[in-house]
N, C-alpha and C positions, 0 to 999 in steps of 0.2 A: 268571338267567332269571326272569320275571316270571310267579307262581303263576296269575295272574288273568288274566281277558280282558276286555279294553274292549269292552264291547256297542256293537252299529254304531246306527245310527236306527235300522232296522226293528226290530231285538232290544229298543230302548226303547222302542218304539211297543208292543211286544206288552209290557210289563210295564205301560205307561200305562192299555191298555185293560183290563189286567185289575185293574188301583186304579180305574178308574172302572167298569168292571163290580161287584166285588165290592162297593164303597162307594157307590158314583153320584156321583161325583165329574164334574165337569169339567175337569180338565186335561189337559193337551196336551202334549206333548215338550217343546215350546219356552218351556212354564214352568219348567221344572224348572232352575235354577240346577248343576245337578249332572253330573256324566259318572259312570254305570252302571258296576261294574264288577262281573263274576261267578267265584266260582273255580268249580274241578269239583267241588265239591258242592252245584251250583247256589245258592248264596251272595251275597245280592245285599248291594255295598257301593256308598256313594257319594263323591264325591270333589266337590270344587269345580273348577270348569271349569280355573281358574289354574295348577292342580297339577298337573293332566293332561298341560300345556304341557310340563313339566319332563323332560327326555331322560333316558331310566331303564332302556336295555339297557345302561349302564356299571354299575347299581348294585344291591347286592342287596339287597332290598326282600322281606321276609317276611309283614310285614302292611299296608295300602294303605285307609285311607275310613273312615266309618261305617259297620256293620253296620245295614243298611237293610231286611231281609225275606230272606223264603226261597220259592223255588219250590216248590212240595209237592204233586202229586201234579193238575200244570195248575191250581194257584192259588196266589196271594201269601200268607203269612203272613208281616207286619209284625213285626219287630223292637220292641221300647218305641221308640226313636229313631223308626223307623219311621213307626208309630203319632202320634209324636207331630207328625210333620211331616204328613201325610196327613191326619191329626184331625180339625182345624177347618175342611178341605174336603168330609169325607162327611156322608152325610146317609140312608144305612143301614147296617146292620146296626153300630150303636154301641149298647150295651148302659149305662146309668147306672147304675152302682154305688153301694148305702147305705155308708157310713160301715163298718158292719161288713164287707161284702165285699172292701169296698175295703183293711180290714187285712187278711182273710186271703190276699185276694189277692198283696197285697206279700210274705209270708212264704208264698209259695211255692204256697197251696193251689190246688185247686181251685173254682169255684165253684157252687152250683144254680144251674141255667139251664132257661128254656124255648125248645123247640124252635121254631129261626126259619126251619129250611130250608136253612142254608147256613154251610158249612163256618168260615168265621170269623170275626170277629168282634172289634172293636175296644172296650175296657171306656175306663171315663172317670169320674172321679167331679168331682160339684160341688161346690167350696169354699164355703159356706153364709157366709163372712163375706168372699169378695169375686167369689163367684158366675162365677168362673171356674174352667174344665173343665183338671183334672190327666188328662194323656190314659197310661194305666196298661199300656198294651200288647195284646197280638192274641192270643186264645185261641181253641181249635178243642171247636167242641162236639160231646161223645161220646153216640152213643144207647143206648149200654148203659146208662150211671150215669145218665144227665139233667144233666151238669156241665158246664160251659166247661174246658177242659182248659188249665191255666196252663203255661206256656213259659219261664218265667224262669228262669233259668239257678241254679243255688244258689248263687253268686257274688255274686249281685245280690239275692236274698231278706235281708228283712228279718229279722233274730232278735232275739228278746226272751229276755231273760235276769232271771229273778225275781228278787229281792233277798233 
């Protein structure tokens, strides 16, 4: 039995408007090369259309797509993959990250942030020798601390190990 459920049009319609709400974004449904798929932790993964094709009540399938975002609380929060597909269509709430943010970011921390009013928020740092945008992932900023609250999983944080 298949853990996931394929979101129909209207179900991608409502994740569409809320990347182009949260981002301001212009896309449409019918850009998205991908078919949506959600399990019950609202878990947004995506698949290529191709795949989808493929008859899969004979098979058992555990894990299905890229991990693409999370519903959270009536807003998207972008996965890194996410983030990085969505990226270079927004055109708010993207925060540019220094060089130093952008390592503590990767090893897991938090970072200082000012308040922009809204819930999340896409980090991005500029490679300064070919001036293209490494897009770092979706952090949700906290009013208690003043921080962007990092997301990455500690699987995927960077560790440094001194010599």
């Amino acid at each position: 039995m298949l853990k996931y459920k394929i979101l129909n049009s209207k179900e991608v319609k409502s994740i569409i408007e809320k990347i182009n709400s949260q981002f301001d974004c212009e896309l449409d449904k019918n850009d998205m090369p991908y078919v949506f798929i959600m399990n019950k932790d609202n878990k947004i993964y995506i698949i290529s259309k191709k795949l989808s094709e493929i008859p899969y009540d004979d098979l058992k399938i555990d894990v299905a797509g890229l991990y693409f975002g999370e519903i959270y609380k009536d807003k998207l929060r972008l996965s890194i993959e996410g983030s990085q597909i969505i990226g270079s269509h927004a055109k708010k709430n993207i925060y540019d990250a220094n060089y130093e943010q952008m390592i503590l970011w990767i090893k897991g921390n938090d970072i200082e942030f000012e308040d922009t009013g809204e819930d999340f928020v896409i980090l991005r740092y500029k490679d300064p020798k070919t001036g293209k945008y490494d897009y770092l992932g979706c952090g949700r900023y906290n009013t208690n601390n003043g921080k962007l609250m990092n997301y990455v999983s500690k699987s995927r944080r960077l560790i440094v190990v001194n010599n």
